[in-house]
PQR file of N, CA, C, O and H, with PARSE charges and radii, in Angstrom:
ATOM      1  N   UNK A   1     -12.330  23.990  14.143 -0.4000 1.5000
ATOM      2  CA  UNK A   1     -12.866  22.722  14.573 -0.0000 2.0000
ATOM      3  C   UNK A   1     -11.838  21.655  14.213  0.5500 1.7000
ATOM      4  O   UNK A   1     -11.436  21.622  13.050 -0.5500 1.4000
ATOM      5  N   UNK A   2     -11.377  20.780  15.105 -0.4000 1.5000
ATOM      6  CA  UNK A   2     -10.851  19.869  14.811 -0.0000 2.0000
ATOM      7  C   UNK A   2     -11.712  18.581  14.742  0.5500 1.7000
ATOM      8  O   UNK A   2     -12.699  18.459  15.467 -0.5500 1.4000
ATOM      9  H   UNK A   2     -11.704  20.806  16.049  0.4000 1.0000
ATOM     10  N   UNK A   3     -11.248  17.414  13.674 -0.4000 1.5000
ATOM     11  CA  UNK A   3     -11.285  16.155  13.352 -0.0000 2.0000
ATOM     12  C   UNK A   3     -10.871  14.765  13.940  0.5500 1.7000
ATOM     13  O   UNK A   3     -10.330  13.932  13.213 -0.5500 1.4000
ATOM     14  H   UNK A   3     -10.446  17.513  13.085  0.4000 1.0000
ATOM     15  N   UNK A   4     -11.128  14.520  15.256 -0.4000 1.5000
ATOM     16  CA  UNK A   4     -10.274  13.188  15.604 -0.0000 2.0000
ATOM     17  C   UNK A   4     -10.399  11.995  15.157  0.5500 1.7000
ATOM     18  O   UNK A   4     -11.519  11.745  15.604 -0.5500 1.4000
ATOM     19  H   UNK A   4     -11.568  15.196  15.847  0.4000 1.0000
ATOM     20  N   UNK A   5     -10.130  11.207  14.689 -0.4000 1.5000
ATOM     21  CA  UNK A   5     -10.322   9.813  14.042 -0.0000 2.0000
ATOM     22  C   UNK A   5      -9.928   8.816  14.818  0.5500 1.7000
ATOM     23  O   UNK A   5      -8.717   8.896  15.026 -0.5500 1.4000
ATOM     24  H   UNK A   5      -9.221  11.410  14.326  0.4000 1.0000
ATOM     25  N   UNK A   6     -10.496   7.788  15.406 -0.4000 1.5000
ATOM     26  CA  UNK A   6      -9.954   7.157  15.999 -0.0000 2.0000
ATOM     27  C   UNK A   6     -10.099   6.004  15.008  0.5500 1.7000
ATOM     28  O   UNK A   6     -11.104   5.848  14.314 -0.5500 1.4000
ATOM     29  H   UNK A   6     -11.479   7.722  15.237  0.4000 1.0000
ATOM     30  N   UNK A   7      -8.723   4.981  14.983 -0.4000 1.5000
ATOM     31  CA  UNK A   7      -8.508   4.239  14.389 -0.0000 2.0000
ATOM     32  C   UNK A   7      -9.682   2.726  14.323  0.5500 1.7000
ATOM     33  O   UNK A   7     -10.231   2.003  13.492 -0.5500 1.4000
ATOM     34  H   UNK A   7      -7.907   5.108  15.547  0.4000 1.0000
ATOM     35  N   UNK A   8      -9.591   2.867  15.484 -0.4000 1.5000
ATOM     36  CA  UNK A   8     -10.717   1.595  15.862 -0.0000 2.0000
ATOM     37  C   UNK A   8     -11.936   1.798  15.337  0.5500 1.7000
ATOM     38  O   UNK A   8     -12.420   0.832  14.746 -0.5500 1.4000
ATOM     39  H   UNK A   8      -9.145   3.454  16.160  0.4000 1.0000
ATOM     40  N   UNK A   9     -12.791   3.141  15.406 -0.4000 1.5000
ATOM     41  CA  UNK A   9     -13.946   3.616  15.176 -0.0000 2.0000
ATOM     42  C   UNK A   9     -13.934   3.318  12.708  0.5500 1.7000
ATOM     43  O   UNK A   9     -14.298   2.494  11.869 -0.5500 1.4000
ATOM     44  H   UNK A   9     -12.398   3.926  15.885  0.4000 1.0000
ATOM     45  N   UNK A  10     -13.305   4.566  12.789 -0.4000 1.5000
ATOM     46  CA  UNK A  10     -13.096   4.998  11.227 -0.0000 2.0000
ATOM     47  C   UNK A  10     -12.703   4.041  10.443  0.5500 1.7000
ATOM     48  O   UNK A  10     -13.167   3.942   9.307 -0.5500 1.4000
ATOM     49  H   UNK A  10     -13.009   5.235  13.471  0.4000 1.0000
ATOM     50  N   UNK A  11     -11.836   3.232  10.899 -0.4000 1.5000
ATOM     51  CA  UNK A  11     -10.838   2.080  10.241 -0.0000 2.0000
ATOM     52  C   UNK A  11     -11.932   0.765   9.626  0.5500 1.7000
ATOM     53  O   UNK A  11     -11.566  -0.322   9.180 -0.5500 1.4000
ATOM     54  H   UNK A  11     -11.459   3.312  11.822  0.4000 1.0000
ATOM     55  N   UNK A  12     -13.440   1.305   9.781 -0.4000 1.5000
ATOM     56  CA  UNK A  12     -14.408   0.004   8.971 -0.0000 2.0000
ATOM     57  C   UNK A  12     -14.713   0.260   7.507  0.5500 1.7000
ATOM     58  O   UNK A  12     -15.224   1.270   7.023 -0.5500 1.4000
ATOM     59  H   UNK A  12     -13.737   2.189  10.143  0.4000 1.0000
ATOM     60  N   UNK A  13     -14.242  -1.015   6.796 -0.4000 1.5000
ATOM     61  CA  UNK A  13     -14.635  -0.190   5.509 -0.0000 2.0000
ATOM     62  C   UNK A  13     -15.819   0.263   4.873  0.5500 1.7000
ATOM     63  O   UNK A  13     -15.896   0.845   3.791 -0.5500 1.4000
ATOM     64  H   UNK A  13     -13.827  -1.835   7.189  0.4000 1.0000
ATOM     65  N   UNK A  14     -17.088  -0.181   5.941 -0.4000 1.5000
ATOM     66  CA  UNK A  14     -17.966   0.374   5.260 -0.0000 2.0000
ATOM     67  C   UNK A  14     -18.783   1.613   5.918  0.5500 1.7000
ATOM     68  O   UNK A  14     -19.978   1.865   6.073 -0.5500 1.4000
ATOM     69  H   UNK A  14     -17.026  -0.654   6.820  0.4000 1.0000
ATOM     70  N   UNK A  15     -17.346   2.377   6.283 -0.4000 1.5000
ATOM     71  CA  UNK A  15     -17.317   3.744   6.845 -0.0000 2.0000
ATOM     72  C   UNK A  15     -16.415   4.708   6.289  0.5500 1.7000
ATOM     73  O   UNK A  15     -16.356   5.863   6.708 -0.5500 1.4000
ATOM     74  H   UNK A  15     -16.376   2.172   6.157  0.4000 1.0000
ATOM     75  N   UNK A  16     -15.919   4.393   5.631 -0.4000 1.5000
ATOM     76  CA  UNK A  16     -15.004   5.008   4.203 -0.0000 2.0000
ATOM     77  C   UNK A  16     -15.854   6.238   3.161  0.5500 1.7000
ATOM     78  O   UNK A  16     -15.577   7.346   2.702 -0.5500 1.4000
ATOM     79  H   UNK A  16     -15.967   3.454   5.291  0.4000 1.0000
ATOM     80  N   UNK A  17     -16.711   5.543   3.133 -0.4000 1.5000
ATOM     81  CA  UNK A  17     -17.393   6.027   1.924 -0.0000 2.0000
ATOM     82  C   UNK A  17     -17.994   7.439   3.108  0.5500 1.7000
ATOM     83  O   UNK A  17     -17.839   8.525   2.548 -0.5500 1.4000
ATOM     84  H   UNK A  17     -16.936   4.643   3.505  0.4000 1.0000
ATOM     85  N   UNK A  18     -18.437   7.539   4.147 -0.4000 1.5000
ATOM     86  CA  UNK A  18     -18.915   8.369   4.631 -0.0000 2.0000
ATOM     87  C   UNK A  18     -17.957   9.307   4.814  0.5500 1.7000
ATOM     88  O   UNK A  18     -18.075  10.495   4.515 -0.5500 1.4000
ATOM     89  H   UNK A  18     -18.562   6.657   4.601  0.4000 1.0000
ATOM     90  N   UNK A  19     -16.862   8.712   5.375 -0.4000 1.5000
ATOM     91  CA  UNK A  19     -15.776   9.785   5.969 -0.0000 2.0000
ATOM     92  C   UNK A  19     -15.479  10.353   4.631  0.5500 1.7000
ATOM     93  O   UNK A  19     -15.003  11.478   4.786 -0.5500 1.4000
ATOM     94  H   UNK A  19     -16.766   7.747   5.617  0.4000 1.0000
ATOM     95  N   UNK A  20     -15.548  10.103   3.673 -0.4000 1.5000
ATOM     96  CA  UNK A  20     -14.946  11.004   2.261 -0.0000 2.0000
ATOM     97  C   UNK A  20     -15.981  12.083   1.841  0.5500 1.7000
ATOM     98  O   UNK A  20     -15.723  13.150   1.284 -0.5500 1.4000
ATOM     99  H   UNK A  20     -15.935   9.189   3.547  0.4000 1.0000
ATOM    100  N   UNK A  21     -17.319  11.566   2.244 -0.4000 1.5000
ATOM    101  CA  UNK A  21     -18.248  12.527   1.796 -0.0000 2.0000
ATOM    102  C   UNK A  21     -18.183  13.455   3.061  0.5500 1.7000
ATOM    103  O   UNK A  21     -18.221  14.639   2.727 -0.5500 1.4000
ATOM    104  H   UNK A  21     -17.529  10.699   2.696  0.4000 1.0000
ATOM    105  N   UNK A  22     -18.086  13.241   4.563 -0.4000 1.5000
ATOM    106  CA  UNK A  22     -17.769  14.087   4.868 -0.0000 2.0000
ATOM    107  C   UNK A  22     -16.956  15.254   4.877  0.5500 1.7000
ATOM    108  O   UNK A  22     -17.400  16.352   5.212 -0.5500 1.4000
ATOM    109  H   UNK A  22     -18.056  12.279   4.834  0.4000 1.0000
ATOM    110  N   UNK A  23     -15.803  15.060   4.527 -0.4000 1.5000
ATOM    111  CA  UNK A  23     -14.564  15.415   4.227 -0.0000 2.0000
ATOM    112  C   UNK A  23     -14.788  16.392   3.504  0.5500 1.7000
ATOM    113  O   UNK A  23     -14.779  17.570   3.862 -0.5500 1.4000
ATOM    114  H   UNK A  23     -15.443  14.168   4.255  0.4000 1.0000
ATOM    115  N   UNK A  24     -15.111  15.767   1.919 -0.4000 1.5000
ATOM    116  CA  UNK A  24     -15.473  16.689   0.530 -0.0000 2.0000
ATOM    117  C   UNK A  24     -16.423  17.964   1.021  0.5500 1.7000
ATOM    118  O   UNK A  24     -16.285  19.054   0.465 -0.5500 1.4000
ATOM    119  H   UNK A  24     -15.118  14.810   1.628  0.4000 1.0000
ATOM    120  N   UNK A  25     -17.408  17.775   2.104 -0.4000 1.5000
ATOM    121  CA  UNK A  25     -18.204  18.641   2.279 -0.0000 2.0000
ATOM    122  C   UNK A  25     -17.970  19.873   3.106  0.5500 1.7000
ATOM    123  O   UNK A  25     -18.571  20.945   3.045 -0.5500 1.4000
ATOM    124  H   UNK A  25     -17.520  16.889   2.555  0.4000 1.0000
ATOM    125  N   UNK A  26     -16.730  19.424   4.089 -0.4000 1.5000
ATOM    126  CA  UNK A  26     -16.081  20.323   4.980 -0.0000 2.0000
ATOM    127  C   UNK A  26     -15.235  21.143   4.433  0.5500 1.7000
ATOM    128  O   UNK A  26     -15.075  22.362   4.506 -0.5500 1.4000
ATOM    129  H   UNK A  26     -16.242  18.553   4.139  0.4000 1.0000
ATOM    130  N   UNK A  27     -14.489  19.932   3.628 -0.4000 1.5000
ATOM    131  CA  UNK A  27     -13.405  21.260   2.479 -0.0000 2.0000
ATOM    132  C   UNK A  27     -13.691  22.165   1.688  0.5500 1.7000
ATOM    133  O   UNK A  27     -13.245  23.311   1.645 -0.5500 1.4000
ATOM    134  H   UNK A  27     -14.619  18.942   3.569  0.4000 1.0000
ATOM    135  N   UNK A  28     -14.651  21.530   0.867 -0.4000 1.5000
ATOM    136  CA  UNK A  28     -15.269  23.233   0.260 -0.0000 2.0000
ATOM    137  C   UNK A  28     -15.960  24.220   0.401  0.5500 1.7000
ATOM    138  O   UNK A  28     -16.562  24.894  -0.435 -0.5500 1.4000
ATOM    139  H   UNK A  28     -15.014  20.599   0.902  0.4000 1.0000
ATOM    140  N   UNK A  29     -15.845  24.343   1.834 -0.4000 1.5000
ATOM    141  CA  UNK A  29     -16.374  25.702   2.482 -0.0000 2.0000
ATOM    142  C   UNK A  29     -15.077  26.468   2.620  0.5500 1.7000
ATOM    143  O   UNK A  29     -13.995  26.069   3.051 -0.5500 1.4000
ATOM    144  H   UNK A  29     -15.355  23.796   2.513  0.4000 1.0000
ATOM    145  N   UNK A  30     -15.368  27.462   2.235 -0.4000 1.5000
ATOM    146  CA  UNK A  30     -14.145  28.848   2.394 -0.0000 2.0000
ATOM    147  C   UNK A  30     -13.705  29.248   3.617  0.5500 1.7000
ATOM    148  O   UNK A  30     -14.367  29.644   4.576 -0.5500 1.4000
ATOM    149  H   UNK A  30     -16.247  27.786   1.885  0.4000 1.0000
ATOM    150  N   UNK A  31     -12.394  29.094   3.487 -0.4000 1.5000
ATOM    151  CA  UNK A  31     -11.369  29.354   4.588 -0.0000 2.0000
ATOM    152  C   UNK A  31     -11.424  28.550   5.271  0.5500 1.7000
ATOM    153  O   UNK A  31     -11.177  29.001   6.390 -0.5500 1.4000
ATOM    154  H   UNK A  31     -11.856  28.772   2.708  0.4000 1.0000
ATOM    155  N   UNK A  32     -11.699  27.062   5.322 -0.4000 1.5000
ATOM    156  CA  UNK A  32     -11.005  25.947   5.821 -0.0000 2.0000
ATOM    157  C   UNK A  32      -9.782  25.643   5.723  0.5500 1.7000
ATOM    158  O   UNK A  32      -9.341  25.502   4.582 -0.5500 1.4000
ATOM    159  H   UNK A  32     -11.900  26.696   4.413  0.4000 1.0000
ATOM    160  N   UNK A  33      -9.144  25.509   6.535 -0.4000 1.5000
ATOM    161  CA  UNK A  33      -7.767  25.400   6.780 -0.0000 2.0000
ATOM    162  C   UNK A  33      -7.865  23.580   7.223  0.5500 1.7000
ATOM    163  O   UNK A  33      -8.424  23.096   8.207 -0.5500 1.4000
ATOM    164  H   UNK A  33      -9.502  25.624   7.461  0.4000 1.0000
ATOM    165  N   UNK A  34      -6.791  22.548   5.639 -0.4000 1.5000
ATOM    166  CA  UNK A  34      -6.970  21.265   6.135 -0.0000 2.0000
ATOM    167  C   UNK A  34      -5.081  21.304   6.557  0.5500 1.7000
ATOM    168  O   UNK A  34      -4.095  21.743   5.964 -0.5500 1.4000
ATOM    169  H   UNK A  34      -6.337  22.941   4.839  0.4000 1.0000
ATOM    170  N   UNK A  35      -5.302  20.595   7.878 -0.4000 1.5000
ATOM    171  CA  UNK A  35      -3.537  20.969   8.092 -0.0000 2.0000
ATOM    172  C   UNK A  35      -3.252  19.432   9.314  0.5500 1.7000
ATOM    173  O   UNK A  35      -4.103  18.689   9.802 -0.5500 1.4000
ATOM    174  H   UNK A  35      -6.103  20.239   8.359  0.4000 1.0000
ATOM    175  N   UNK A  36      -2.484  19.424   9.400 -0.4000 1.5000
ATOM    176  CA  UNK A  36      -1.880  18.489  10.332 -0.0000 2.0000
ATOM    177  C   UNK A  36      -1.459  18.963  12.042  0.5500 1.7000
ATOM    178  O   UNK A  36      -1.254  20.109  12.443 -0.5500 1.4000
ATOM    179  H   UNK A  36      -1.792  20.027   9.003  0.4000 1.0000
ATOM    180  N   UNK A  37      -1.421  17.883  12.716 -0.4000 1.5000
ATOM    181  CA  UNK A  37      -0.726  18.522  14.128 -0.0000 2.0000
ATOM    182  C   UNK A  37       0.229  19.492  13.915  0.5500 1.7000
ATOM    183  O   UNK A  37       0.060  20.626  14.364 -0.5500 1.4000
ATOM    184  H   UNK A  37      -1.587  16.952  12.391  0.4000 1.0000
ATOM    185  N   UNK A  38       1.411  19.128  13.161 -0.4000 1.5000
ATOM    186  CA  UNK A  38       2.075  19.804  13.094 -0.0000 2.0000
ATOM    187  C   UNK A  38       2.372  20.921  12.400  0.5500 1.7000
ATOM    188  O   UNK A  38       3.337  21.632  12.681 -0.5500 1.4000
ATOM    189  H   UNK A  38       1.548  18.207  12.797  0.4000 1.0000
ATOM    190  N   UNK A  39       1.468  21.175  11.337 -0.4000 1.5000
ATOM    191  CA  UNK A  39       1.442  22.389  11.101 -0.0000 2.0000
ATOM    192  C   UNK A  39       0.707  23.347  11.621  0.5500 1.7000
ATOM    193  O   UNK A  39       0.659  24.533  11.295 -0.5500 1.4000
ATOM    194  H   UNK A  39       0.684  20.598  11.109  0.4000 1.0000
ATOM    195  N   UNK A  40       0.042  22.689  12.582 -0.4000 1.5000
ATOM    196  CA  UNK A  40      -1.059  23.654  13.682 -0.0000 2.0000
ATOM    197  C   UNK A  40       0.059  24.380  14.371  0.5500 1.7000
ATOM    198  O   UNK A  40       0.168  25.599  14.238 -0.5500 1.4000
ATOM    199  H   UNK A  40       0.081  21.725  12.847  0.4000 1.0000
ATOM    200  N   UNK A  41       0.863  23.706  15.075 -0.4000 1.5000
ATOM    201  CA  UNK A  41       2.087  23.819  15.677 -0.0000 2.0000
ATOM    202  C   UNK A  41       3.371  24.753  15.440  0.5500 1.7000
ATOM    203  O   UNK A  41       3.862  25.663  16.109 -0.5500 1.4000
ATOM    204  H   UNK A  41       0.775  22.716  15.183  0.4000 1.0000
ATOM    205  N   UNK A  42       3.690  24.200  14.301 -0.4000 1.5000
ATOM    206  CA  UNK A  42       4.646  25.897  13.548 -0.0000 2.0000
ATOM    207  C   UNK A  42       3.632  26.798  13.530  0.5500 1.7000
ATOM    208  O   UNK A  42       4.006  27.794  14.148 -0.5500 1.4000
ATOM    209  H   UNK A  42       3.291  23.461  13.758  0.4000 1.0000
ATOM    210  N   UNK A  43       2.436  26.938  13.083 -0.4000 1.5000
ATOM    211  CA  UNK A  43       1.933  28.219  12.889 -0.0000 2.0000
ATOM    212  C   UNK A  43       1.616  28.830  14.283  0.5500 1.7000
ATOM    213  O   UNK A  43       1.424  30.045  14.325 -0.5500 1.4000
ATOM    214  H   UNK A  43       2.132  26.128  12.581  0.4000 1.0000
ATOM    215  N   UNK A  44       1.540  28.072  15.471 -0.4000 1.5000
ATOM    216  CA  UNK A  44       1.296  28.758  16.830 -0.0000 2.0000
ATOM    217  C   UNK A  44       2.536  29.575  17.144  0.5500 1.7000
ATOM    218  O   UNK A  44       2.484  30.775  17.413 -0.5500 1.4000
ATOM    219  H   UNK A  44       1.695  27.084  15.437  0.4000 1.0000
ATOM    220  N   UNK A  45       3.860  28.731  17.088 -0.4000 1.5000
ATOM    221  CA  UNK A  45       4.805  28.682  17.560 -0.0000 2.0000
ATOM    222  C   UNK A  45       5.318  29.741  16.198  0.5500 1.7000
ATOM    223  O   UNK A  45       6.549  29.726  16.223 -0.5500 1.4000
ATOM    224  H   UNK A  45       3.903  27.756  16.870  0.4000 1.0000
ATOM    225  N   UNK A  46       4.873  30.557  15.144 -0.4000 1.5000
ATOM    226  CA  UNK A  46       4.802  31.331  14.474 -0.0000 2.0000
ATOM    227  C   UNK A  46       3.918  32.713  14.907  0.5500 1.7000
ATOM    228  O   UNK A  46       4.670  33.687  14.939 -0.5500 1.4000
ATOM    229  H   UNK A  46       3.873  30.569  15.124  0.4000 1.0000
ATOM    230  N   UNK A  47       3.046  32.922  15.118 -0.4000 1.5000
ATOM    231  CA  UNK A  47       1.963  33.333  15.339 -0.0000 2.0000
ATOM    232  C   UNK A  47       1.688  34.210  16.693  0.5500 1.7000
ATOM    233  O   UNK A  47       1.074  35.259  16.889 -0.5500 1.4000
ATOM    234  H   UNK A  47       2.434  32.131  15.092  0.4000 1.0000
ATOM    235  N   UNK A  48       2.389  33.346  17.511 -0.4000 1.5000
ATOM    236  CA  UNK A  48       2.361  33.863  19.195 -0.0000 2.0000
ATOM    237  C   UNK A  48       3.539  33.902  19.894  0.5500 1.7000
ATOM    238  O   UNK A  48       4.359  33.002  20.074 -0.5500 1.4000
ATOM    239  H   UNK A  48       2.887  32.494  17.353  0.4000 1.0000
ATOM    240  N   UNK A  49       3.537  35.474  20.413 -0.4000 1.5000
ATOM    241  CA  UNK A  49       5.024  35.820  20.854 -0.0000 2.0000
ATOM    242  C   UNK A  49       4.772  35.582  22.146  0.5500 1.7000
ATOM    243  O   UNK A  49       3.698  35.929  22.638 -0.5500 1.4000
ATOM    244  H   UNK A  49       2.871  36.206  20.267  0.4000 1.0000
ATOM    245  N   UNK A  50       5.951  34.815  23.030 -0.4000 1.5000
ATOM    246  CA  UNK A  50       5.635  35.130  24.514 -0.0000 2.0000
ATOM    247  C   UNK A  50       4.985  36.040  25.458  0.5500 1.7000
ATOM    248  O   UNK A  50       5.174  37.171  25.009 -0.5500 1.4000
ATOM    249  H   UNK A  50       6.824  34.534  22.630  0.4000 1.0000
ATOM    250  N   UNK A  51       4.504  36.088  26.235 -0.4000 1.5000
ATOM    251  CA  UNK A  51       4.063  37.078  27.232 -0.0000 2.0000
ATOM    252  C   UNK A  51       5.370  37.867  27.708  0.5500 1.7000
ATOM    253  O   UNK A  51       6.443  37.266  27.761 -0.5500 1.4000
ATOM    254  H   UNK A  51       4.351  35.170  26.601  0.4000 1.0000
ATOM    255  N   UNK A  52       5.271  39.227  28.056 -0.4000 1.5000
ATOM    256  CA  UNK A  52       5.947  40.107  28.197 -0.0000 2.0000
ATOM    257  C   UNK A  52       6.345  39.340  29.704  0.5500 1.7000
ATOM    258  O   UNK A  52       5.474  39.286  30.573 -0.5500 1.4000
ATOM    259  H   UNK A  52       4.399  39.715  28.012  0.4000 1.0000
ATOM    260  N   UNK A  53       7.558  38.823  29.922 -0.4000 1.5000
ATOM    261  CA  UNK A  53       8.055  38.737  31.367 -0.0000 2.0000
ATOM    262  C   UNK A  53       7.861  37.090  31.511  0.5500 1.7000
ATOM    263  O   UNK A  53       8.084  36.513  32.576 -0.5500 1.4000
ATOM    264  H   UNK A  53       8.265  38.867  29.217  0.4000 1.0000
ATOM    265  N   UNK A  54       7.577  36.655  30.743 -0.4000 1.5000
ATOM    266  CA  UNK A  54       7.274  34.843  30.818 -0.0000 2.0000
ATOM    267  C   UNK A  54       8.638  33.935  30.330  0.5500 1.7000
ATOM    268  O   UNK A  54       9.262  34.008  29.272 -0.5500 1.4000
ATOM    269  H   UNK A  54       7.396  37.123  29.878  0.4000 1.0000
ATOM    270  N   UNK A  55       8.837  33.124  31.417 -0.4000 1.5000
ATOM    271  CA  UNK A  55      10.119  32.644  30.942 -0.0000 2.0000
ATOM    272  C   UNK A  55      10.390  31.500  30.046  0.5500 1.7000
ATOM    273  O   UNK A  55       9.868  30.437  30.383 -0.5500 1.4000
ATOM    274  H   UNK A  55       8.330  33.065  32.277  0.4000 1.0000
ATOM    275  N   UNK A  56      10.990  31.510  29.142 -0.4000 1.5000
ATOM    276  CA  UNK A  56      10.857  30.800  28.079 -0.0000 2.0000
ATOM    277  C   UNK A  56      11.569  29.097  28.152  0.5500 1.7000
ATOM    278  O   UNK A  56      12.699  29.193  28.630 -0.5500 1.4000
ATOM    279  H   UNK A  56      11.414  32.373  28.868  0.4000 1.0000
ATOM    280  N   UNK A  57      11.341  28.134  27.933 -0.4000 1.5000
ATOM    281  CA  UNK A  57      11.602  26.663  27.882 -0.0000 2.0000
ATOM    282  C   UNK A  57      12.766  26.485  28.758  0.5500 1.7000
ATOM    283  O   UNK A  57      12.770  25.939  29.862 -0.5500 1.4000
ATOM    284  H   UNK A  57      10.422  28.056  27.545  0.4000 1.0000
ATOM    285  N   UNK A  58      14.095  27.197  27.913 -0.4000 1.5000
ATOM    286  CA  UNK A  58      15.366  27.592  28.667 -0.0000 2.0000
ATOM    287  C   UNK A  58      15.237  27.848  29.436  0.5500 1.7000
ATOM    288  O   UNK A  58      15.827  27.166  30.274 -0.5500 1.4000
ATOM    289  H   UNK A  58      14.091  27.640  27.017  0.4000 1.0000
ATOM    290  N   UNK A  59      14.360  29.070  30.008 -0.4000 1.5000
ATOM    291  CA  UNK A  59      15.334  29.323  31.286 -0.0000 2.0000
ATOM    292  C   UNK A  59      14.512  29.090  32.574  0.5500 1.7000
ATOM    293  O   UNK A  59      14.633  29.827  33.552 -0.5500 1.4000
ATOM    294  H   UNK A  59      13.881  29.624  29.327  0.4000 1.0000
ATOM    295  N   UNK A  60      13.446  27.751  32.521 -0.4000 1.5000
ATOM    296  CA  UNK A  60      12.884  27.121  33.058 -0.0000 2.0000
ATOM    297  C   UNK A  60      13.907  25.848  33.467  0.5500 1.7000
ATOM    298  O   UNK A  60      14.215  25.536  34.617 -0.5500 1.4000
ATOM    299  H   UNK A  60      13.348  27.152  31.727  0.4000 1.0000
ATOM    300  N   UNK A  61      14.196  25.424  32.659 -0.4000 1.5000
ATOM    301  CA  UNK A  61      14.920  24.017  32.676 -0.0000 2.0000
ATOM    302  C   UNK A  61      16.414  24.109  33.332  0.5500 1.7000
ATOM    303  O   UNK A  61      17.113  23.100  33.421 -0.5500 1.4000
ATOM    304  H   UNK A  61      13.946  25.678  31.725  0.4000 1.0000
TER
END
């Protein structure tokens, strides 16, 4: 499950206090993974080998 925050929405401070208790409550469930875009990203780009016969960035361009 991902988290989007939109700045406009979250950014009130007297919505702070919620987003932390949310937070606290999501994280300590087991095997939550808290990570960033970009580490979503290395781990795909880790994780998943091309399709057998799929042409890769290169040799598209």
């Amino acid at each position: 499950m991902s988290l989007v925050l939109h700045p406009f929405v979250i950014n009130q401070p007297f919505r702070h206090r919620y987003l932390d208790r949310a937070l606290a409550h999501i994280a300590n469930h087991p095997g939550v993974w808290l990570t960033t875009s970009d580490e979503i990203a290395d781990h795909y780009a880790r994780t998943t080998a091309p399709a057998a016969g799929a042409a890769t960035g290169a040799e598209r361009a």
